[in-house]
N, C-alpha and C positions, 0 to 999 in steps of 0.2 A: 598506431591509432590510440594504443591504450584504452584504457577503464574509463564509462561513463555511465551518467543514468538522467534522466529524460523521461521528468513527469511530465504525462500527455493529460490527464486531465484526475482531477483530487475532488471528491465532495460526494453529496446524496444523491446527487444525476447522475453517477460514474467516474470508474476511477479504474485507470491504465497507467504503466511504468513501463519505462523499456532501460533493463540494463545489461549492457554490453561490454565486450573484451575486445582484444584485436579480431579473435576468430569465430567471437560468439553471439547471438542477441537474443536476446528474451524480453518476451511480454509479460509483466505479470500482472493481473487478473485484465477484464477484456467485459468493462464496464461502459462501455461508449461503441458505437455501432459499428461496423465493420466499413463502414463508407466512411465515417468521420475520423476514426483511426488512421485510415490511408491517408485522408487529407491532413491531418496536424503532423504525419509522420512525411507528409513529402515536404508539405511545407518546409520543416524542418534538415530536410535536403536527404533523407531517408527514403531507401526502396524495402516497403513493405513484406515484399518477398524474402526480402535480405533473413528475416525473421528465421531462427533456430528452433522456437519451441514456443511455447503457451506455458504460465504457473499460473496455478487460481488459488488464491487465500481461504474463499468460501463461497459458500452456495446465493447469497444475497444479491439481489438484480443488480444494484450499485457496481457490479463487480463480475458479473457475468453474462451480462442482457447482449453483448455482441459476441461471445464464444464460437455458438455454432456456425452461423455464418463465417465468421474468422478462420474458423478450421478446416472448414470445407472449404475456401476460396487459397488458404495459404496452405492445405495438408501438412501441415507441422503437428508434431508431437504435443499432445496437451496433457497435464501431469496435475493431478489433484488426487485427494485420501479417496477412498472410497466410499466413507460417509458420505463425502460432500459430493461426492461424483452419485450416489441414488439419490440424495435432495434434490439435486440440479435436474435428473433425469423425471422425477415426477415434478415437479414443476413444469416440466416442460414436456410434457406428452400433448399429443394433440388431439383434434375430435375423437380419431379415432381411438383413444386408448393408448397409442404407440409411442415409445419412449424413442428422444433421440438417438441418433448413434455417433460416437464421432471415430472416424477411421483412425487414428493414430493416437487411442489413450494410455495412459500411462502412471501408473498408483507410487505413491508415497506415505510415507508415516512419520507424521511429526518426531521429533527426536532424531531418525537416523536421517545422514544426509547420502546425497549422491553427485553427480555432475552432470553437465549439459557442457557438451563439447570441454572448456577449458576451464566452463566456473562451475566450482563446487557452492552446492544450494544447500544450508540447511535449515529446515520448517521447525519451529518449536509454536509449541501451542498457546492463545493467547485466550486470558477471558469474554468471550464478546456471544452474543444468544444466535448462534448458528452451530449446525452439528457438531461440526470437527474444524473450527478456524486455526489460522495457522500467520505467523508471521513466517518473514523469510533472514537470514542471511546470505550474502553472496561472497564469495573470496574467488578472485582473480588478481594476477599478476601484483601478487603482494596487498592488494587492495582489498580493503573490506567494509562490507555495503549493507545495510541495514533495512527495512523496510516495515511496519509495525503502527497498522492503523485498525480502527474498526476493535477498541478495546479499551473494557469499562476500568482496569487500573493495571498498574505496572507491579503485576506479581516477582516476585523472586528471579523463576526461571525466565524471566523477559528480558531483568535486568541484568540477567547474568548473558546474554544472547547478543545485549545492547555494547556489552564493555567492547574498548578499540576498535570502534568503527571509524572508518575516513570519511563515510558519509552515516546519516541516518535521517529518513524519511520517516517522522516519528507524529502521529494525531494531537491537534490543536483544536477539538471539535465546536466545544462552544465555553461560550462566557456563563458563568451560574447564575447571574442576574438576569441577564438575557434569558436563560432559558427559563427559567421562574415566572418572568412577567410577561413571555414571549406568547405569540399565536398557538403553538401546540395543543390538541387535548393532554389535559393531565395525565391520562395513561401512556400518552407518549414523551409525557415531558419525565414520568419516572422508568420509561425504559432509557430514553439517552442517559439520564441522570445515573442509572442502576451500573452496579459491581460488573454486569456483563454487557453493559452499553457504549459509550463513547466517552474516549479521554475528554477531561476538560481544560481548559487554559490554566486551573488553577493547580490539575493535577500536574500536569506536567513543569509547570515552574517550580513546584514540590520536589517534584526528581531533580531537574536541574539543581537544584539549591543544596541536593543534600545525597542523591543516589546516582547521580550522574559523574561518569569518570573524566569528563572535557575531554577529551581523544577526538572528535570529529572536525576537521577540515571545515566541514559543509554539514549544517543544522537546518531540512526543511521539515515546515511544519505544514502539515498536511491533512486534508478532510476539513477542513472548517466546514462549521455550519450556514449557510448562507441567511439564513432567519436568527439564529441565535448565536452568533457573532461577527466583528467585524474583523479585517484584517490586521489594522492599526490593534486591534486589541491581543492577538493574538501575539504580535510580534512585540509589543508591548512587556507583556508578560512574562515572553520567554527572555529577553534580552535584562528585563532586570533583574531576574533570576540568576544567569549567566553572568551577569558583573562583576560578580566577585572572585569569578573564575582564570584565575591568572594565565591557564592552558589555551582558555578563550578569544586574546584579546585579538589576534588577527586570524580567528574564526569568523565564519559567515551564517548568519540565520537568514532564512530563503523561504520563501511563500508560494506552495502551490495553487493555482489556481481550479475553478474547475470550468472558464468559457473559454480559455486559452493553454496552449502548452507552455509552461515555463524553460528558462534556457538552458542547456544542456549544462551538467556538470562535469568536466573533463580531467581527470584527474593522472 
């Protein structure tokens, strides 16, 4: 079967991934409802159940609003820091005071990695205004998988995390004109905007043009903003960034969506 990854859905409404090995699958975060997940994962000709484990990036509803239900319905192992695991849990107490439980958790620390069946995961931290955020790397069967959204710039340790990946699922959040002239209140147009906010098109064609190693197969960009950019702009951007990249020329820039699952990448 080999190495795949299978964005189910990218953006401010939620955002789910599933990447898997011959022996292994994982969700990582579980931003879309536990009933909508089943359906884009069967659609996609996937049995939900099939599922190995739960990773959660950070505490942020975008990224966790279907967790408990999910874990309770598939009792699979769910695996976040434990910052983000008491954020999650006061958020989510209910009338009574009482904090979720979920039966099968399981802690992590950015920097050191571990495994889940056959893929080795490792969490490094990225800038973004939530307690303990975390991107991911995945390595299976030689293959290696990137994941890195929900982050106001690409510090050092990011893009050292980023180098020789096959794939990278990397933030395209908004356009800075767009978000300048856009609907947002000001306070929220300089939290997207801020050092701990969300990549922009302009940042990331930055990296590409100048800190980016061209090693990836498969380039999607991911989390747009659906008020403060378009897609055409997004891919716009990154492509002519990448131009000049001779590593690039029969590489793929890929657009996740966030009212559809986009097609599997099979590697």
């Amino acid at each position: 079967m080999g190495v795949s990854v299978s964005v189910l859905a990218s953006g401010s409404r939620g955002n789910s991934t599933i990447v898997q090995s011959s022996s292994t699958r994982i969700l990582v975060d579980a931003g879309i409802s536990c009933r909508e997940t089943f359906k884009r994962m069967k659609a996609a000709g996937d049995d939900p159940h099939s599922l190995s484990a739960i990773v959660i990036t950070h505490e942020h509803t975008d990224h966790v609003s279907g967790l408990l239900v999910l874990a309770r319905k598939l009792r699979v192992p769910v695996y976040m820091t434990g910052a983000t695991h008491q954020a999650w849990s006061r958020s989510m107490r209910d009338d009574a005071g009482e904090r979720p439980q979920l039966e099968r958790l399981e802690f992590f620390s950015s920097g050191h990695s571990f495994h889940i069946g056959d893929i080795g995961i490792t969490p490094f931290t990225i800038p973004h205004d939530a307690v303990d955020p975390v991107g991911f790397t995945f390595r299976a069967e030689g293959i290696k998988i990137a994941i890195a959204t929900d982050l106001g710039r690409l510090l050092a340790n990011v893009k050292d995390n980023l180098r020789a990946c096959d794939v990278l699922v990397i933030e395209s959040n908004h356009d800075l004109e767009m978000l300048r002239n856009g609907p947002y209140p000001w306070s929220v147009k300089q939290r997207v905007g801020s050092p701990t906010g969300h990549l922009s098109n302009e940042k990331l064609a930055e990296f590409f043009a100048t800190g980016y190693d061209g090693h990836a197969s498969y380039i999607v960009l991911a989390h747009l903003s659906e008020l403060n950019n378009h897609p055409e702009c997004a891919l716009r951007e990154a492509e002519k960034a990448l131009a000049g990249r001779r590593t690039l020329l029969q590489n793929r820039v890929m657009l996740a969506a966030q009212s559809e699952p986009m097609q599997a990448i099979r590697l």
